[in-house]
C-alpha positions in Angstrom: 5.4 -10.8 7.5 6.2 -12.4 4.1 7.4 -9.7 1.0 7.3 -10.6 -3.0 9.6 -7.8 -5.0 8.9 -8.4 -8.8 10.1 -6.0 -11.4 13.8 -6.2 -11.9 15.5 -6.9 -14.6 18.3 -5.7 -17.3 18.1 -1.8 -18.6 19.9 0.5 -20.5 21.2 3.5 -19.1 18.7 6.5 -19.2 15.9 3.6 -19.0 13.5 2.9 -16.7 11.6 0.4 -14.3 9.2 -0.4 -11.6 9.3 -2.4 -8.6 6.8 -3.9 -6.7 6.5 -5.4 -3.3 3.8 -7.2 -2.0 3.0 -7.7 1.7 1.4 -10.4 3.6 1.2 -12.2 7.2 1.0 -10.1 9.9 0.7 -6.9 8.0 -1.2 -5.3 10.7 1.5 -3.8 12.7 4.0 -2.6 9.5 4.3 1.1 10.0 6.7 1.9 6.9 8.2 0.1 4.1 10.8 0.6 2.0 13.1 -0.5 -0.5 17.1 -0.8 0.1 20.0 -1.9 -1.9 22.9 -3.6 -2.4 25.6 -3.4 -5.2 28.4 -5.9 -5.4 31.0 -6.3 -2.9 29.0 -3.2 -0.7 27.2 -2.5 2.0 23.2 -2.8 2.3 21.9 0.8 1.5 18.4 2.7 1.8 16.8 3.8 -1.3 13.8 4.9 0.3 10.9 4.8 2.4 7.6 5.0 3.6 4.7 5.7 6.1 1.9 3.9 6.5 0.9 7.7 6.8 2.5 8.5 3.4 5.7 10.0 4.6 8.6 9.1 2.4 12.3 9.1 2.7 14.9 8.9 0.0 19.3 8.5 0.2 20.6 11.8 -1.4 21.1 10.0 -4.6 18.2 8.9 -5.2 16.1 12.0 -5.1 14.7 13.4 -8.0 14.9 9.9 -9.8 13.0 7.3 -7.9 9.6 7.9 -6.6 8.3 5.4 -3.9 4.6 5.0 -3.2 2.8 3.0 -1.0 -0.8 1.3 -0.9 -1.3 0.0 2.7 -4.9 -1.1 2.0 -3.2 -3.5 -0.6 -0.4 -4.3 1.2 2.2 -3.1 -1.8 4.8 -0.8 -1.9 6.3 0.3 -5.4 9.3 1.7 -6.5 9.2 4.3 -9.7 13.4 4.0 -11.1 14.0 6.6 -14.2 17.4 7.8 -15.2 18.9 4.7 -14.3 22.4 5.0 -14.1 24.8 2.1 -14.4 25.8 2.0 -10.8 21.9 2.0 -9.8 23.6 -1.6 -10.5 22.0 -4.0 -7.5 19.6 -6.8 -6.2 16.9 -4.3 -4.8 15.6 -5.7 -1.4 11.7 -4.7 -0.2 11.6 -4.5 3.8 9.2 -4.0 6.2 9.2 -2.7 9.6 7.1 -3.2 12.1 6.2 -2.2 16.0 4.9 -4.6 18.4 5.2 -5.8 22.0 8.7 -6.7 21.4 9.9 -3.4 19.8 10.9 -2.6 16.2 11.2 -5.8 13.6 12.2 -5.9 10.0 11.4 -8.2 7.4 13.0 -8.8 4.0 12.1 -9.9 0.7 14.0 -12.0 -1.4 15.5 -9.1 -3.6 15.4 -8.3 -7.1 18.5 -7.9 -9.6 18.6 -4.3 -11.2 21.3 -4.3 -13.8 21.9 -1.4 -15.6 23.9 -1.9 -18.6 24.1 -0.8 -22.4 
C-alpha cells in the first residue's frame, strides 16, 4: 500500500485546512485509515480514524475540530482541520491498516507539515 498526503501548509491561528490522502497498491485489504501526528521532539499521536464501514475515531483533543471522512471507493481519506491552534503544530502522517494472512499491517505516508503560526 502506497499513501500521498497533500494539503499542509502554514496557517494562522483560528484558520483552517484540509488534508488529503490518497491510497494505492494493495488497497483491497485496508480496513481503516487514519491520520496521526507528530509535533517536535514528541511522540507519534492519533488524530483520528476510520472504517472502511464509516466508523471514525478521534484523540480527546481533537473532537469537535477536525472531521475525518473517508471514500473507500476512491481510495482517499481527508482530514477537515478548523480552529487550528498553534500547537496543532506537526508533520501530519496518513496511515493505513490492513488485515491479511499475516495479521494486522500499517502503512505510512510521507507526512505533511502543519504549522500554525500568526
Amino acid at each position: 500500500v502506497q499513501l500521498q498526503a497533500s494539503g499542509g501548509g502554514l496557517v494562522q491561528p483560528g484558520g483552517c485546512l484540509r488534508l488529503s490522502c490518497a491510497a494505492s497498491g494493495s488497497i483491497s485489504n485496508i480496513f481503516k485509515m487514519g491520520w496521526y501526528r507528530q509535533a517536535l521532539g514528541k511522540q507519534r499521536e492519533l488524530v483520528a480514524s476510520i472504517t472502511r464501514g464509516g466508523s471514525t475515531n478521534y484523540a480527546e483533543s481533537m473532537k469537535g475540530r477536525f472531521t475525518i471522512s473517508g471514500d473507500y471507493a476512491e481510495n482517499m481519506v481527508y482530514l477537515q482541520m478548523n480552529s487550528l491552534k498553534p500547537e496543532d503544530t506537526a508533520v501530519y502522517y496518513c496511515n493505513a491498516r490492513t488485515v491479511g494472512a499475516s495479521g494486522l499491517d500499517d502503512f505510512w505516508g510521507q507526512g505533511t507539515q502543519v504549522t500554525v503560526s500568526s
